[in-house]
C-alpha atoms as an extended CHARMM CRD file, in Angstrom:
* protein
*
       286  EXT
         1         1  UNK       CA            103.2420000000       88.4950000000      103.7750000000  PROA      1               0.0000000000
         2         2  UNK       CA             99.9800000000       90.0040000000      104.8180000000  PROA      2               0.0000000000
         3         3  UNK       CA             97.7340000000       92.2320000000      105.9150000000  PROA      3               0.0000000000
         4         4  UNK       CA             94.0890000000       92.1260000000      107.3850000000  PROA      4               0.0000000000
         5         5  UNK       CA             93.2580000000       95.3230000000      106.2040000000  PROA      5               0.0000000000
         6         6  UNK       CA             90.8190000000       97.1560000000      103.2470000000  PROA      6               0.0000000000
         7         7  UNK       CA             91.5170000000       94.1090000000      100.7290000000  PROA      7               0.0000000000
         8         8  UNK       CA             88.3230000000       92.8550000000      100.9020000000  PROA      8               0.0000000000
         9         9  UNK       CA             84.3320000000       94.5930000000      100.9930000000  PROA      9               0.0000000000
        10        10  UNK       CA             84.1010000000       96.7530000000      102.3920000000  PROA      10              0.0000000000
        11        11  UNK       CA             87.6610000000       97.1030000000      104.0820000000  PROA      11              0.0000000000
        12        12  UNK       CA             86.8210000000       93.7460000000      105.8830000000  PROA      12              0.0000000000
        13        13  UNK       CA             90.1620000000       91.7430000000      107.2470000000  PROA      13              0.0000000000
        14        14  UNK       CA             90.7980000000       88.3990000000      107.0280000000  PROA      14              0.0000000000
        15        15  UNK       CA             90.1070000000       87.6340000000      110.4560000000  PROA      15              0.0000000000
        16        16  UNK       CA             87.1290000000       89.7870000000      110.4270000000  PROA      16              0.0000000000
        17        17  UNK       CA             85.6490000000       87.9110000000      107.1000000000  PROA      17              0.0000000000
        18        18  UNK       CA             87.1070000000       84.1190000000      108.9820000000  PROA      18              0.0000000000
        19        19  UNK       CA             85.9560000000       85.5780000000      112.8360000000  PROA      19              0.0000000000
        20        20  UNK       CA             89.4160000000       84.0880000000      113.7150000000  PROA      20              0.0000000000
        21        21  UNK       CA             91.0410000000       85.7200000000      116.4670000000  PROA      21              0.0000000000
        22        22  UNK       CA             94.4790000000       87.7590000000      115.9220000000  PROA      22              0.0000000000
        23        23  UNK       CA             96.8800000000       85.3260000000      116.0350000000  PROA      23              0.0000000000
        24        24  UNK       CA            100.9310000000       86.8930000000      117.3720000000  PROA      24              0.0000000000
        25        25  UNK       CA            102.7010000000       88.1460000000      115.1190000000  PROA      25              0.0000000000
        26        26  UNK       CA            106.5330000000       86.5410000000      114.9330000000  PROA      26              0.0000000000
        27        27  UNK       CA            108.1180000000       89.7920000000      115.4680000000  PROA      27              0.0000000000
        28        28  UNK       CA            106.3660000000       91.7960000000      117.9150000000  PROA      28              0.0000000000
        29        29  UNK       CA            108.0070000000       94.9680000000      116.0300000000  PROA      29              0.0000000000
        30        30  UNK       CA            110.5090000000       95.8030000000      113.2860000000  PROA      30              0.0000000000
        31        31  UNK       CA            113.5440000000       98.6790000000      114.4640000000  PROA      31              0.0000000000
        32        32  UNK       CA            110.7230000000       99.6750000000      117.2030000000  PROA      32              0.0000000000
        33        33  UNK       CA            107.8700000000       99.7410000000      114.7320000000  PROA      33              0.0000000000
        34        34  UNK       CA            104.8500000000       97.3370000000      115.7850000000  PROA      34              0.0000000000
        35        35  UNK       CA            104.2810000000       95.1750000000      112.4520000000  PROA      35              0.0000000000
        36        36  UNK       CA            100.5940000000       95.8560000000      112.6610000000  PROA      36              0.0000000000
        37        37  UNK       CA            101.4570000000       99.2770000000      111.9710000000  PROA      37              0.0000000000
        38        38  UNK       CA            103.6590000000       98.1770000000      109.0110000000  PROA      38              0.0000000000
        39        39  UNK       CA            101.0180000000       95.8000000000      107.4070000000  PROA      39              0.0000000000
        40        40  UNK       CA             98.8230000000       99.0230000000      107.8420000000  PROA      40              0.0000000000
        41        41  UNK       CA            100.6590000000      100.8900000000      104.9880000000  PROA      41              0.0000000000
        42        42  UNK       CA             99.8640000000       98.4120000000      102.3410000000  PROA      42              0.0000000000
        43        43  UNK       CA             97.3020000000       95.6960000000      101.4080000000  PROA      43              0.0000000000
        44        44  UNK       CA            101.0370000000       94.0700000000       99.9450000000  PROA      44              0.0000000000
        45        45  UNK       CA            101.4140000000       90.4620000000      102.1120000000  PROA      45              0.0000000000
        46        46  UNK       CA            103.7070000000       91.2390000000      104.3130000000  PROA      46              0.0000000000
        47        47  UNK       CA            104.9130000000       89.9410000000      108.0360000000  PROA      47              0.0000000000
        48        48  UNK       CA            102.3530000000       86.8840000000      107.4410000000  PROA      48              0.0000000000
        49        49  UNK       CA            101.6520000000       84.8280000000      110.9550000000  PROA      49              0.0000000000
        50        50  UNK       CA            103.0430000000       81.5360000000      111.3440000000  PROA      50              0.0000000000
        51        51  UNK       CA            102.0110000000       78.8830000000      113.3670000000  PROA      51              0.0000000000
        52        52  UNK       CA            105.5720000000       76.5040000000      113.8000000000  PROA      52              0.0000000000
        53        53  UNK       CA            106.6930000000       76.5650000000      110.0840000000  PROA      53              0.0000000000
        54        54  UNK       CA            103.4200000000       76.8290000000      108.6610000000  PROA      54              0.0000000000
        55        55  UNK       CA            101.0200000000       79.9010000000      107.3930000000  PROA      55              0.0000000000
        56        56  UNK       CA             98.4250000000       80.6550000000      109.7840000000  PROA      56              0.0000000000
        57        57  UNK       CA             95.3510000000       79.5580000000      108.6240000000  PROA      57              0.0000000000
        58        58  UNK       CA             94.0140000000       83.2810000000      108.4080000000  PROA      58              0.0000000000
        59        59  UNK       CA             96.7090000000       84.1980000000      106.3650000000  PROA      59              0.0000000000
        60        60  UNK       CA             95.6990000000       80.8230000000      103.7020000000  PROA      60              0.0000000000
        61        61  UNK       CA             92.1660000000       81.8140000000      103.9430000000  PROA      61              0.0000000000
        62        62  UNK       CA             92.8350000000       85.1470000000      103.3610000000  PROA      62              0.0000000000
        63        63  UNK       CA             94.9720000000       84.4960000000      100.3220000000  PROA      63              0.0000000000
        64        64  UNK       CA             92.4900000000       81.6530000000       98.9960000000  PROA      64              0.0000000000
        65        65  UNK       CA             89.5420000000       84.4940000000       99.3440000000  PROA      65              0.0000000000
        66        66  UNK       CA             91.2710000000       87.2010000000       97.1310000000  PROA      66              0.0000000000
        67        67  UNK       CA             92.5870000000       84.4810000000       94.7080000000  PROA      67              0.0000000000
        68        68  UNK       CA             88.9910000000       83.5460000000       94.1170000000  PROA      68              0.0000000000
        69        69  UNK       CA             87.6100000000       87.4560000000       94.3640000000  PROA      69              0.0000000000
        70        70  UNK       CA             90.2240000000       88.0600000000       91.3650000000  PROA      70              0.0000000000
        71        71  UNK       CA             88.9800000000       84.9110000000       89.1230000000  PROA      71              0.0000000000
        72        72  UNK       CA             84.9810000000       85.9230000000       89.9100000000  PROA      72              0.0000000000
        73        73  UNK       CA             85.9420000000       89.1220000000       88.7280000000  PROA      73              0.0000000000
        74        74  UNK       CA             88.1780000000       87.9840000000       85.5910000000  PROA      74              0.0000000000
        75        75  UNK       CA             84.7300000000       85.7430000000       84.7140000000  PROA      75              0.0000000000
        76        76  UNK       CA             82.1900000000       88.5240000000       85.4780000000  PROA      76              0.0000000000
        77        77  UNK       CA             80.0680000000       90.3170000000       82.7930000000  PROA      77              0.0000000000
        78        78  UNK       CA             79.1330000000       94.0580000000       82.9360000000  PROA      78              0.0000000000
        79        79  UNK       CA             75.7750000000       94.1620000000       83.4090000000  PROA      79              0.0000000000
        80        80  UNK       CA             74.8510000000       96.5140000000       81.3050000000  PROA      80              0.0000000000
        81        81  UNK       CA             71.2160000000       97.3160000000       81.7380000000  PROA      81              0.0000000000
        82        82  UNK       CA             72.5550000000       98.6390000000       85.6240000000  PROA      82              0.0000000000
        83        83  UNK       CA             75.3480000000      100.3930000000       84.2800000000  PROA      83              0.0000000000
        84        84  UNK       CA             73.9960000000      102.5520000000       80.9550000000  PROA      84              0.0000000000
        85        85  UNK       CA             71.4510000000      104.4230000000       83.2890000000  PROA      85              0.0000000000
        86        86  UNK       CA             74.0800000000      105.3070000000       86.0660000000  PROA      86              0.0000000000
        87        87  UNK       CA             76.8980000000      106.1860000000       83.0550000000  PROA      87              0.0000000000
        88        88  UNK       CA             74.0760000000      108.5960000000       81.7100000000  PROA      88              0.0000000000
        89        89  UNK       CA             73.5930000000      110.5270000000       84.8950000000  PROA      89              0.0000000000
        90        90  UNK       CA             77.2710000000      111.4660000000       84.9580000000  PROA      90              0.0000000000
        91        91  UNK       CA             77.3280000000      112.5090000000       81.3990000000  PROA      91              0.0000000000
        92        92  UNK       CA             74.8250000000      115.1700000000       82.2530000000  PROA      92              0.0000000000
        93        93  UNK       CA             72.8800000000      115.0600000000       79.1830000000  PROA      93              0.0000000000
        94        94  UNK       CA             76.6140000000      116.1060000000       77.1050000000  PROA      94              0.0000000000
        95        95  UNK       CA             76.3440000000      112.8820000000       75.5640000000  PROA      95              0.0000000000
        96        96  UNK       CA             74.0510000000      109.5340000000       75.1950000000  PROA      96              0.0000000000
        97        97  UNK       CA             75.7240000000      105.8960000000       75.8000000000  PROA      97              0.0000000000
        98        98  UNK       CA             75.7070000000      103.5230000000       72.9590000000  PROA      98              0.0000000000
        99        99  UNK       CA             76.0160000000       99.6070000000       73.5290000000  PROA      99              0.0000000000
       100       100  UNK       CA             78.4770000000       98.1770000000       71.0340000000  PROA      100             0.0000000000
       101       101  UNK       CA             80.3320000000       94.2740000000       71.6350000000  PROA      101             0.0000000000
       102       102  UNK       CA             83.2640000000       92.8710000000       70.3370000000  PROA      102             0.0000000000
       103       103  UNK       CA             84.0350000000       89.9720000000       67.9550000000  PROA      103             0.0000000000
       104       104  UNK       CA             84.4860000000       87.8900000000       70.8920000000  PROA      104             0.0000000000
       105       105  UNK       CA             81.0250000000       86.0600000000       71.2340000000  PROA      105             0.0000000000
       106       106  UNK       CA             81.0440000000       85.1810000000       74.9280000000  PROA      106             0.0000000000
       107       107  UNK       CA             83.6130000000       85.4400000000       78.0030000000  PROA      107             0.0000000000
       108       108  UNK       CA             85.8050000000       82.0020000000       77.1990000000  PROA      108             0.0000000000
       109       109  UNK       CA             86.1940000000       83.2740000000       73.1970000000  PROA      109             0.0000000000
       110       110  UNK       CA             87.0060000000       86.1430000000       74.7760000000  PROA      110             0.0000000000
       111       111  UNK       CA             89.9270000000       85.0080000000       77.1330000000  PROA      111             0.0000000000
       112       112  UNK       CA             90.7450000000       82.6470000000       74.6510000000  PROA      112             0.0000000000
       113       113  UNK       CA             91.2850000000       84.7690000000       71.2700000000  PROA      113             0.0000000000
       114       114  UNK       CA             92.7680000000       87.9750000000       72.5280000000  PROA      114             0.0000000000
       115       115  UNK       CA             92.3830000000       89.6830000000       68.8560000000  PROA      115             0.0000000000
       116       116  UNK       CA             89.0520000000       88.8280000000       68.6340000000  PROA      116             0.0000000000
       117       117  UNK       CA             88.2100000000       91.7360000000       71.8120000000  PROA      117             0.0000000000
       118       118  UNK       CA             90.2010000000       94.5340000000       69.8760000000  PROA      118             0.0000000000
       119       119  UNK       CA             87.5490000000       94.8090000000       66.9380000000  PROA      119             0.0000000000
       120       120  UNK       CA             84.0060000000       95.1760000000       67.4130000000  PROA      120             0.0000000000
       121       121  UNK       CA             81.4450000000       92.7250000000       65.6820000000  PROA      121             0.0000000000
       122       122  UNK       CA             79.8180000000       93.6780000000       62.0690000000  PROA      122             0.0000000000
       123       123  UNK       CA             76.4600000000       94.9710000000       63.9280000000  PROA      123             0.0000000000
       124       124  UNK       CA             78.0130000000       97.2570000000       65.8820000000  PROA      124             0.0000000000
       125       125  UNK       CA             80.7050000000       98.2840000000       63.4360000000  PROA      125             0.0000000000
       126       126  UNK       CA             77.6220000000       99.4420000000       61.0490000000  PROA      126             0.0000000000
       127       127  UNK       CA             75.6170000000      100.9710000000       64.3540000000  PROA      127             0.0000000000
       128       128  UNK       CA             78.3940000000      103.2020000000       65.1250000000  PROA      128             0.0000000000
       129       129  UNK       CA             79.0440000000      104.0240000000       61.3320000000  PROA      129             0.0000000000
       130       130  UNK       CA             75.1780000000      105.3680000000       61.4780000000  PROA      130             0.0000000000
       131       131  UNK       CA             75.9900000000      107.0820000000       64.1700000000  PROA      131             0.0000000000
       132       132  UNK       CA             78.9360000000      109.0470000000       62.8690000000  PROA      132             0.0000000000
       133       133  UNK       CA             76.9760000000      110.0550000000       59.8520000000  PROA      133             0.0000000000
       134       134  UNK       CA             74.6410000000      111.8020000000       61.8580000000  PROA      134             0.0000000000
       135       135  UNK       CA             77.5620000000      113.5290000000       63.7690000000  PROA      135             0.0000000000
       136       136  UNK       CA             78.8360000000      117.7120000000       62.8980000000  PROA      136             0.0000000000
       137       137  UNK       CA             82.5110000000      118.2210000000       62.5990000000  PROA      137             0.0000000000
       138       138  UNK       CA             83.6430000000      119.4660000000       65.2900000000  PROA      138             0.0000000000
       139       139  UNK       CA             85.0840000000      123.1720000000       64.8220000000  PROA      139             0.0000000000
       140       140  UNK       CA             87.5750000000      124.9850000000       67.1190000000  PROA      140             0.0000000000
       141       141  UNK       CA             87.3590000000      122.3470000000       69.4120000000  PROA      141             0.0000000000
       142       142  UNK       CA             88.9310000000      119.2880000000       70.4000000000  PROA      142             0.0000000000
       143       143  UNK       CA             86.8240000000      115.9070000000       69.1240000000  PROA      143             0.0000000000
       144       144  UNK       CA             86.7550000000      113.0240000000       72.2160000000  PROA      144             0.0000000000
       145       145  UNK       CA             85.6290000000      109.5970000000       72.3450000000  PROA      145             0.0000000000
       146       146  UNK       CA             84.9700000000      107.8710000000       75.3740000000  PROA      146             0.0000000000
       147       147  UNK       CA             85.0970000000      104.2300000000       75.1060000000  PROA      147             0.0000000000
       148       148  UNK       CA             84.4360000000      101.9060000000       78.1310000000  PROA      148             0.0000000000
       149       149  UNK       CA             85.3460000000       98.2120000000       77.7900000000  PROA      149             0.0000000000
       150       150  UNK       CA             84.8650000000       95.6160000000       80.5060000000  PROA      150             0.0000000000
       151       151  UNK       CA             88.2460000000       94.4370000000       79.8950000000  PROA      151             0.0000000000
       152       152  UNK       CA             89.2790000000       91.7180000000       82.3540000000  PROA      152             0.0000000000
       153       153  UNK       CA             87.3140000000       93.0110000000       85.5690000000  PROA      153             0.0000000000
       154       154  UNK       CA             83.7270000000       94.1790000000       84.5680000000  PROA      154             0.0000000000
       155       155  UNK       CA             83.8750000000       95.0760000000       88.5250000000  PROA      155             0.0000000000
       156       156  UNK       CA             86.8110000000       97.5230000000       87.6230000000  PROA      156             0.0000000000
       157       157  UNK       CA             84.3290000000       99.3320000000       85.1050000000  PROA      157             0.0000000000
       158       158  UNK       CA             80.9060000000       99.0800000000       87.3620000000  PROA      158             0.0000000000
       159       159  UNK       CA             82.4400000000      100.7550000000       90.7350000000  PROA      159             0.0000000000
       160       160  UNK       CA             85.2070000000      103.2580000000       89.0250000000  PROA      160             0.0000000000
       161       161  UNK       CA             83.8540000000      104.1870000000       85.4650000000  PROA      161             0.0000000000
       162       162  UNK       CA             80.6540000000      106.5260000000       86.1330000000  PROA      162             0.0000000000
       163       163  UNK       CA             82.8230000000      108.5080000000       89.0530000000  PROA      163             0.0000000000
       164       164  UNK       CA             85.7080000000      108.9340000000       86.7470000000  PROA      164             0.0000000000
       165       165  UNK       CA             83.5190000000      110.2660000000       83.8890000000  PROA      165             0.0000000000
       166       166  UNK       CA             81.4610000000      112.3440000000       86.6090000000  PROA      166             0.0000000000
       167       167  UNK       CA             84.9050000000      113.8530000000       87.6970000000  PROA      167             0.0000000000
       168       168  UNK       CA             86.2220000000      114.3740000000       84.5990000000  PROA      168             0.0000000000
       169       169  UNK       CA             83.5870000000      116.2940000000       82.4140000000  PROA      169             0.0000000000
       170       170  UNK       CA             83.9130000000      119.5760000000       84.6980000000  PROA      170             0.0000000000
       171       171  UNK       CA             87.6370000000      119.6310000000       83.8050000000  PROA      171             0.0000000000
       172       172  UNK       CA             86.3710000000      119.6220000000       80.1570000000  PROA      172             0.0000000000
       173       173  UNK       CA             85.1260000000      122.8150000000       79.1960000000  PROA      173             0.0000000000
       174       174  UNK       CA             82.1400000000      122.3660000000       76.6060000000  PROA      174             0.0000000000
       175       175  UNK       CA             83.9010000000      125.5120000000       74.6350000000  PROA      175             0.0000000000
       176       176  UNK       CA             87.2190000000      123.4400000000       74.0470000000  PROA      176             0.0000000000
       177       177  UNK       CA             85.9190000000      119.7560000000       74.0850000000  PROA      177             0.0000000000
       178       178  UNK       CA             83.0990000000      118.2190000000       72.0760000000  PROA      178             0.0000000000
       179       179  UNK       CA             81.8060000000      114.4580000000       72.9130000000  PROA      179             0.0000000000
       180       180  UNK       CA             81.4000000000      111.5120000000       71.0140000000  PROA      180             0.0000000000
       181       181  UNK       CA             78.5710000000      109.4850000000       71.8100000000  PROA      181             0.0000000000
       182       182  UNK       CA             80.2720000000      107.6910000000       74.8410000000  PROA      182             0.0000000000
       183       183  UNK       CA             80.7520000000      103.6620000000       73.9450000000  PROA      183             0.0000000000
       184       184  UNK       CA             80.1970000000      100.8990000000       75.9910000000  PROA      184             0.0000000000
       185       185  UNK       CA             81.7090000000       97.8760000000       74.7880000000  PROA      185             0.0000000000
       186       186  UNK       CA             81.4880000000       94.2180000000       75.8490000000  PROA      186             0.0000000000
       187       187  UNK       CA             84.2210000000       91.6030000000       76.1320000000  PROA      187             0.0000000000
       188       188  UNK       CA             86.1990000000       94.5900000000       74.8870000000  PROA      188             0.0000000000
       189       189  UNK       CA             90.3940000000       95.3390000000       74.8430000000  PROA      189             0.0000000000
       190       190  UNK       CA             92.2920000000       98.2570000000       74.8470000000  PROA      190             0.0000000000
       191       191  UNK       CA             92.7020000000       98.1930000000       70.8500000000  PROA      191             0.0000000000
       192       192  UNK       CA             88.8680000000       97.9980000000       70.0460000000  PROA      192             0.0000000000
       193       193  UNK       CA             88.9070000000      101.7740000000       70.8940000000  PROA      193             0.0000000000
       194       194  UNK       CA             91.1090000000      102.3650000000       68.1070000000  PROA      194             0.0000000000
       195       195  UNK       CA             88.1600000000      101.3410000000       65.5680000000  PROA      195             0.0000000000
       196       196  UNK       CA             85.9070000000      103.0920000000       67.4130000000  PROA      196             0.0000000000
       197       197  UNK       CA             87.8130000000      106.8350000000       67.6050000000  PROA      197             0.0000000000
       198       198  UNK       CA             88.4730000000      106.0680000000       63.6960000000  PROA      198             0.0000000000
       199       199  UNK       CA             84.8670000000      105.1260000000       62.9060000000  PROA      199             0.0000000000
       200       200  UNK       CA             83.6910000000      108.5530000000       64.9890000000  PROA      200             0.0000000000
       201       201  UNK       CA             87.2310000000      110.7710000000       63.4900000000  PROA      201             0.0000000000
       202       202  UNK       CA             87.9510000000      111.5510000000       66.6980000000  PROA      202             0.0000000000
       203       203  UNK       CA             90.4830000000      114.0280000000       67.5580000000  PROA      203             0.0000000000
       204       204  UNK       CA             91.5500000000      111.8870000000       71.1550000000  PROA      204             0.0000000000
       205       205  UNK       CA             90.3630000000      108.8510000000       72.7150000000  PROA      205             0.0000000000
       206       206  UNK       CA             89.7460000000      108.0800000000       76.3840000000  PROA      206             0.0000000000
       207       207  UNK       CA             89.5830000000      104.4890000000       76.5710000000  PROA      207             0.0000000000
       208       208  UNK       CA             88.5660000000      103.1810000000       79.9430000000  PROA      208             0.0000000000
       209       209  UNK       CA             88.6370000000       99.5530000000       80.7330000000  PROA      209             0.0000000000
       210       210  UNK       CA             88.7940000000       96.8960000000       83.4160000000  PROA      210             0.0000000000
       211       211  UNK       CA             92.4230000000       95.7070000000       84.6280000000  PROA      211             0.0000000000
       212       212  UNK       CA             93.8760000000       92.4380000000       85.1590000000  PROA      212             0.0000000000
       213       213  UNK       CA             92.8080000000       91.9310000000       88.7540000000  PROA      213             0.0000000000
       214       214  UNK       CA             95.6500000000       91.3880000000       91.2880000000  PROA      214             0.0000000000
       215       215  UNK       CA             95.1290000000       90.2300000000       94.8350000000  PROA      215             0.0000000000
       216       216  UNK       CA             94.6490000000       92.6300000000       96.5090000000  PROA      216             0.0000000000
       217       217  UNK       CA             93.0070000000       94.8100000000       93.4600000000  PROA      217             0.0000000000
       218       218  UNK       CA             90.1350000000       92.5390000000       91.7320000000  PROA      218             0.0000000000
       219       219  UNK       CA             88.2200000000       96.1210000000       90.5420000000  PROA      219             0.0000000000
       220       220  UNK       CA             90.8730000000       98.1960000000       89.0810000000  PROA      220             0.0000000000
       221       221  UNK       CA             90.4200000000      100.2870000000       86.4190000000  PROA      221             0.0000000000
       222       222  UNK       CA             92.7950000000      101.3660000000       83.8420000000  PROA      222             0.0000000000
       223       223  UNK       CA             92.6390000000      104.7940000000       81.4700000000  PROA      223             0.0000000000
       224       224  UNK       CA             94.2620000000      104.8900000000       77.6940000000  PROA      224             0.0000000000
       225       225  UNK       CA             94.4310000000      108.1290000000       75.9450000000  PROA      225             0.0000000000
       226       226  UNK       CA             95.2600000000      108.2300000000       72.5240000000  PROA      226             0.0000000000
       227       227  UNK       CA             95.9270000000      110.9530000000       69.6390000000  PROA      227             0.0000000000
       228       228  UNK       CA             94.6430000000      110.6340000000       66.3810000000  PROA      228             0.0000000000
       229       229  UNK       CA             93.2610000000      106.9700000000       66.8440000000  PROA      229             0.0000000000
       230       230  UNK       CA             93.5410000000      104.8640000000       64.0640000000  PROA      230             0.0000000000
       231       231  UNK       CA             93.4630000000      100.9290000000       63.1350000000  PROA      231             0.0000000000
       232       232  UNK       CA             96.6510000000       99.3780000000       64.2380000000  PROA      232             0.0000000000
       233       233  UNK       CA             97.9060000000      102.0720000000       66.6950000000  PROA      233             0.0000000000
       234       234  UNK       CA            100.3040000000      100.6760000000       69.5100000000  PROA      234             0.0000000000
       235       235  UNK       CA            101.0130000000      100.7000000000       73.1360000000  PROA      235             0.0000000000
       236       236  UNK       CA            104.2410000000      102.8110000000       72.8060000000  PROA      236             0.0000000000
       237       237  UNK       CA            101.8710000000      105.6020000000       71.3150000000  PROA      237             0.0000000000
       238       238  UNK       CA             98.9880000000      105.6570000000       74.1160000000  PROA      238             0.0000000000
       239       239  UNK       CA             99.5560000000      107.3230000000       78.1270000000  PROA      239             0.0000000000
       240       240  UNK       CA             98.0520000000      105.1280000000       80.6800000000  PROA      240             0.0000000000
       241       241  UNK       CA             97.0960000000      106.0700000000       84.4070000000  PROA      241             0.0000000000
       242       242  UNK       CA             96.5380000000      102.3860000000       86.1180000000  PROA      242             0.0000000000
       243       243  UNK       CA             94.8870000000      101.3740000000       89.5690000000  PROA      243             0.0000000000
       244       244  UNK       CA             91.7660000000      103.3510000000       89.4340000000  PROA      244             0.0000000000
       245       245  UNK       CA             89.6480000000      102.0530000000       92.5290000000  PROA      245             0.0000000000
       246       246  UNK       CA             89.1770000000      103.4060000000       95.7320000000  PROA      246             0.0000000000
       247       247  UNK       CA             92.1190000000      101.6370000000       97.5760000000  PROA      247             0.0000000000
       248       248  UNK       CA             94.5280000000      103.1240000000       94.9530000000  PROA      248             0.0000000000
       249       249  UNK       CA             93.8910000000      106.1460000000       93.1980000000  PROA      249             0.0000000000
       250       250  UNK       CA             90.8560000000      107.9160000000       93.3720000000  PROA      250             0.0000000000
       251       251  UNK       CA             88.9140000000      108.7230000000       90.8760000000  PROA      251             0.0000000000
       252       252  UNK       CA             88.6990000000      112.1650000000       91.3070000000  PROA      252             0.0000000000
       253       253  UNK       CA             92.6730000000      112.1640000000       91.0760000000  PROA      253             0.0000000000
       254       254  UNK       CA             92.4610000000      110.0120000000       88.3910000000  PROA      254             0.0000000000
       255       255  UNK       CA             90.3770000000      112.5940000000       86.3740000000  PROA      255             0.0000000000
       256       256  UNK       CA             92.4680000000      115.5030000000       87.1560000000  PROA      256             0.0000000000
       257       257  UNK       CA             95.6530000000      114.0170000000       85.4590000000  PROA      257             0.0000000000
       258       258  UNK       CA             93.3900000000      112.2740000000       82.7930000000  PROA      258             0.0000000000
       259       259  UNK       CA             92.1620000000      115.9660000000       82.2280000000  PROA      259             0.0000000000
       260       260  UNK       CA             95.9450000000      117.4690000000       82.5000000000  PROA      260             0.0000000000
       261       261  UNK       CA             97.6230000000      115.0090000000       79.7030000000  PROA      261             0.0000000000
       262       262  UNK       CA             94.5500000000      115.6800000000       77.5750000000  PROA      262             0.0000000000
       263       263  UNK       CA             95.5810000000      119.4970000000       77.4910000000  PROA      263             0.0000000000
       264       264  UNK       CA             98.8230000000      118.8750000000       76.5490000000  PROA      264             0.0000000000
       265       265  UNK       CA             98.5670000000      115.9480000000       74.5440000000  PROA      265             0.0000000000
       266       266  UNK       CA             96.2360000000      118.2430000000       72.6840000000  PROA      266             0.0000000000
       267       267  UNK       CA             98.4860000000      121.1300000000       72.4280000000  PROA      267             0.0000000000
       268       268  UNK       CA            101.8220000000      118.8500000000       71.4120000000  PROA      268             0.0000000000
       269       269  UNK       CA             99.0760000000      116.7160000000       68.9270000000  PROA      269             0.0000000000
       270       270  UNK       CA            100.6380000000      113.7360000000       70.1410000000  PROA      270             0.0000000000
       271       271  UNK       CA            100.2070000000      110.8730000000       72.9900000000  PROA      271             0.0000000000
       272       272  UNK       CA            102.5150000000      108.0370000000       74.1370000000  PROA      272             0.0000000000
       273       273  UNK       CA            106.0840000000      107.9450000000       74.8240000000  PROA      273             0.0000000000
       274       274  UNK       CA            106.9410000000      111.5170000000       73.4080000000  PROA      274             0.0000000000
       275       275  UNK       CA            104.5610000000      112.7120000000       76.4760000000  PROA      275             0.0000000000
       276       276  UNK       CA            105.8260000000      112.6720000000       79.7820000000  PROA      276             0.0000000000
       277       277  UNK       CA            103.2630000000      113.0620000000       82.5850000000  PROA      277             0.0000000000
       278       278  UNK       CA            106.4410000000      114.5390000000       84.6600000000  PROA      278             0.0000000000
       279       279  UNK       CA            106.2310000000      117.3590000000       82.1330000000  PROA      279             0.0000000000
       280       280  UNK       CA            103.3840000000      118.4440000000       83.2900000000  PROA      280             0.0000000000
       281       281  UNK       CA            102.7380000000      121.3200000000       86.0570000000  PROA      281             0.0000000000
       282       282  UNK       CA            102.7490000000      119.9340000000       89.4750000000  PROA      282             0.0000000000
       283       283  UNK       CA             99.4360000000      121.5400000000       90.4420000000  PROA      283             0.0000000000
       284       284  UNK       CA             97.6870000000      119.2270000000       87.5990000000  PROA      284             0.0000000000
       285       285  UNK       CA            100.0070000000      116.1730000000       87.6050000000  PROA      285             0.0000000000
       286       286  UNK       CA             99.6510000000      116.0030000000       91.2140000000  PROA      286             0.0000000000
């Protein structure tokens, strides 16, 4: 069931993006409740128009539109010679972007050989190696890397990366945090990071990458944090916060509980199921 509501760019309904006219509704209202008012809580598909036994053929063209929006943005590459000037404004000159790619050579290698994306190629691997050389120990202070992958929505990373790292860096006090050079990897997974916070011996990785696009969600963007990263770390030992975008939750939420399980991730030395986000106080979790 559907809604015409802010699925699409920006917030444009079905009808509005088809200039079909509102077709009735079956039910005029649910327990007194109009359904328009219902399908205004969520972009989930629900109380879809009918015409006899049939979808209306707003409600197929609506569904058709984001099932192509969320293969575009499975397909799309990050475009990086846009992005690496707009990620270095919202570092603020605390830390320079480096370009790195995967193993995966191009997009279908990519989709099709999954452990290809979690290691980065030989010229990067020695790039960032360079890199770390050059790098002082951090001392009383945390160590962070900051990886960005495409992931499966390079959208994901383009609209919600740069105002998540904008967001985040005031919550991480210079004194108590010192940054990596920040990573930007194509036709990257969540694993690739692990290299990467190894390669830099960093103390706790951020690893911020594109989401499997739903529906209603082609440019969500997802946020891994990781203690200690090493080669062959799993999922049960990462925290994730999911559905970064604007129509789920903001980034500037998003960095304020990014920023809370860092603390205490930090202070316990761990990350992943032994860390609870509930655990945390309200007035950061929230």
């Amino acid at each position: 069931m559907t809604l015409p509501l802010p699925i699409r760019d920006p917030g444009e309904s079905a009808d509005q993006a088809f200039n079909v006219p509102l077709e009735p509704d079956i039910f005029d209202s649910v327990h007194g409740i109009a359904t328009a008012q219902i399908r205004a809580l969520t972009p989930a598909r629900i109380f879809q128009r009918r015409s006899g036994t049939s979808l209306a053929t707003s409600e197929l063209l609506s569904f058709q539109l984001d099932l192509g929006r969320a293969r575009d943005a499975v397909q799309a590459a990050l475009q990086p010679a846009s992005f690496l000037p707009e990620l270095n404004r919202a570092l603020s000159g605390r830390a320079s972007a480096v370009l790195l790619h995967s193993a995966a050579r191009d997009r279908r290698e990519y989709l099709q050989r999954p452990d290809l994306g979690r290691v980065l190629d030989a010229a990067s691997a020695g790039v960032l190696q360079q890199r770390a050389r050059s790098i002082a120990p951090a001392v009383d202070r945390s160590s962070l890397a900051i990886v960005i992958a495409d992931g499966l929505s390079a959208l994901g990373v383009e609209r919600n990366a740069c105002p998540l790292v904008a967001a985040l860096l005031p919550l991480l006090p210079a004194d108590a945090w010192q940054l990596q050079p920040v990573c930007v990897v194509e036709q990257g997974r969540v694993a690739v990071g692990d290299e990467i916070g190894q390669l830099l011996r960093a103390d706790m990785l951020l690893m911020l990458i594109g989401e499997r696009p739903g529906l209603s969600s082609p440019d969500s963007l997802g946020a891994y944090i990781t203690w200690k990263p090493l080669l062959g770390r799993n999922d049960a030992e990462r925290n994730c916060i999911s559905n970064i975008r604007a129509g789920g939750l903001v980034p500037e939420l998003a960095a304020m509980r990014i920023a809370a399980l860092m603390q205490e991730a930090t202070r316990l030395q761990l990350t992943g199921v032994a860390l609870k986000e509930s655990s945390l106080p309200l007035e950061a979790g929230q």
